[in-house]
C-alpha atoms as a printed R data frame, in Angstrom:
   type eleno elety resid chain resno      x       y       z
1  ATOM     1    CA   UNK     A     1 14.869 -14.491  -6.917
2  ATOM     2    CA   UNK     A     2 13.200 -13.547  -3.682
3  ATOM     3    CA   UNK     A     3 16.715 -13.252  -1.709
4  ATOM     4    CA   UNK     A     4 18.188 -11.035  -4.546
5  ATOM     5    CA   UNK     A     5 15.497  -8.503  -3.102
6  ATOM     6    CA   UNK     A     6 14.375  -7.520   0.540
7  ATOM     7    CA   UNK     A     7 10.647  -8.005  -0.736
8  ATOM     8    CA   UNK     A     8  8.512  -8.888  -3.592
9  ATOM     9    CA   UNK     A     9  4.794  -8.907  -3.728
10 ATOM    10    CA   UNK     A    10  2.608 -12.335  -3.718
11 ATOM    11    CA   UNK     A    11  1.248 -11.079  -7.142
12 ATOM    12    CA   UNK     A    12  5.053 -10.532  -8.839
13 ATOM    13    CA   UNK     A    13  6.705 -13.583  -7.655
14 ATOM    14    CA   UNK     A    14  3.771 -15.690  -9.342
15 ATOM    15    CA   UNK     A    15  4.651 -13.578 -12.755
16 ATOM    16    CA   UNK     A    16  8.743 -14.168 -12.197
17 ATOM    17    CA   UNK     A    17  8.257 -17.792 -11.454
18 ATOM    18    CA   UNK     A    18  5.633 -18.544 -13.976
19 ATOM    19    CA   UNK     A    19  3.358 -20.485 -11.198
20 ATOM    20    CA   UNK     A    20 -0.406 -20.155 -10.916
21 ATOM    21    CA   UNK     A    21 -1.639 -17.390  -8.320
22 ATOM    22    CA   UNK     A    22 -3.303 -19.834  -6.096
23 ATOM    23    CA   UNK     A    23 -0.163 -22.125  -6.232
24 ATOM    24    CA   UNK     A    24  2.389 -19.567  -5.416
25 ATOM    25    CA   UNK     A    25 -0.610 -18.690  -2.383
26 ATOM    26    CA   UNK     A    26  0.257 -22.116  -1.233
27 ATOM    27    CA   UNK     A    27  3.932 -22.207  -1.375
28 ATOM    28    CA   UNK     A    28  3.839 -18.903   0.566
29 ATOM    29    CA   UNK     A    29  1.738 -20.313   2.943
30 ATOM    30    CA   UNK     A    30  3.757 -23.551   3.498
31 ATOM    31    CA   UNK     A    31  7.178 -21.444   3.725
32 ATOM    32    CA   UNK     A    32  5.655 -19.223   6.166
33 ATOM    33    CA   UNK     A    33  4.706 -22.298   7.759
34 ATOM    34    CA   UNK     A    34  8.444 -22.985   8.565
35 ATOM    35    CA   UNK     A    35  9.796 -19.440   9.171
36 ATOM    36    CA   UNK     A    36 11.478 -19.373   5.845
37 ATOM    37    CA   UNK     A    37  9.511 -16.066   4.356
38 ATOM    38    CA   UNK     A    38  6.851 -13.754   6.066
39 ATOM    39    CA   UNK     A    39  4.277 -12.044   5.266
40 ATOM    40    CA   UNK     A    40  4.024  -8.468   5.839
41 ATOM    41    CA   UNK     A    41  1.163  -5.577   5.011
42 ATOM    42    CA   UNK     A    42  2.378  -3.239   2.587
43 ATOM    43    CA   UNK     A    43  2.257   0.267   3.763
44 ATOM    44    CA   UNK     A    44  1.533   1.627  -0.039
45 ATOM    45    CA   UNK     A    45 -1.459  -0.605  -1.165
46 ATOM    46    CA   UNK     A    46 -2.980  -2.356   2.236
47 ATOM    47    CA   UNK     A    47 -5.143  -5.144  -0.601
48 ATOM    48    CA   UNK     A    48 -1.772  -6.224  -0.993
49 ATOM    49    CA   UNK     A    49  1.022  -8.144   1.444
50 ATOM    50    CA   UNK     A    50  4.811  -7.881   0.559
51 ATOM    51    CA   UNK     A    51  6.965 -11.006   1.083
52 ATOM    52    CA   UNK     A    52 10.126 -10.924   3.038
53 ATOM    53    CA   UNK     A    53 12.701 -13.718   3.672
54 ATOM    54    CA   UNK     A    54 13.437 -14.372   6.953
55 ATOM    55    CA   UNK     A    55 17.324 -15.208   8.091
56 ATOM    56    CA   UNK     A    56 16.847 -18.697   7.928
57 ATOM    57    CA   UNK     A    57 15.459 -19.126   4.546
58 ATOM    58    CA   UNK     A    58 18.419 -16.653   3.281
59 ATOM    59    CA   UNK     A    59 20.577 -19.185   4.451
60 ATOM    60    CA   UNK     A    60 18.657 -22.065   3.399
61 ATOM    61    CA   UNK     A    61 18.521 -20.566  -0.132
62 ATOM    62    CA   UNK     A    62 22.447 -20.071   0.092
63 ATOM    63    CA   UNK     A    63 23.019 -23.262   1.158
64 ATOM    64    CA   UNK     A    64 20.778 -24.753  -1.770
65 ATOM    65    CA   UNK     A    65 22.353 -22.435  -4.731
66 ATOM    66    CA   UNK     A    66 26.108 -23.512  -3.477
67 ATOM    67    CA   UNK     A    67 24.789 -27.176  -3.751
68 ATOM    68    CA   UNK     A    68 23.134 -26.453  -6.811
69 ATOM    69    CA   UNK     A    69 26.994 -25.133  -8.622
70 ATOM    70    CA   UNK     A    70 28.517 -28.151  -7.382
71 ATOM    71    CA   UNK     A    71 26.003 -30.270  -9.235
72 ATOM    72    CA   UNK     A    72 26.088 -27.925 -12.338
73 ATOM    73    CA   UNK     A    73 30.058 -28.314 -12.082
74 ATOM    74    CA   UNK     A    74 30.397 -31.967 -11.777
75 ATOM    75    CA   UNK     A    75 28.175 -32.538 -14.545
């Protein structure tokens, strides 16, 4: 979801993914954490931060989704 796009909004990713505000907060938090997604202020609506994915959680996400088809194919 989030590498299909450049950014998404804290707010909109907790409406894709179904997830509680205050739990998506947290996931955010711990993948910033790692360097997998950063934060950024968004120039339109400064209450607001967009989320970006940062090159190494593109390719972690990659890596996961081709190991996720080989599971759905062996099945």
């Amino acid at each position: 979801m989030v590498i299909s796009q450049k950014e998404y909004s804290q707010t909109k990713i907790s409406k894709i993914t179904k997830v509680d505000k205050n739990i998506t907060l947290n996931m955010i938090d711990a993948l910033e954490a790692k360097s997998l997604l950063k934060r950024q202020k968004n120039s339109n609506n400064k209450k607001k931060n967009l989320i970006l994915i940062m090159p190494e959680g593109k390719k972690l996400t990659k890596e996961l989704y081709k190991e996720m088809l080989e599971t759905k194919d062996s099945c």
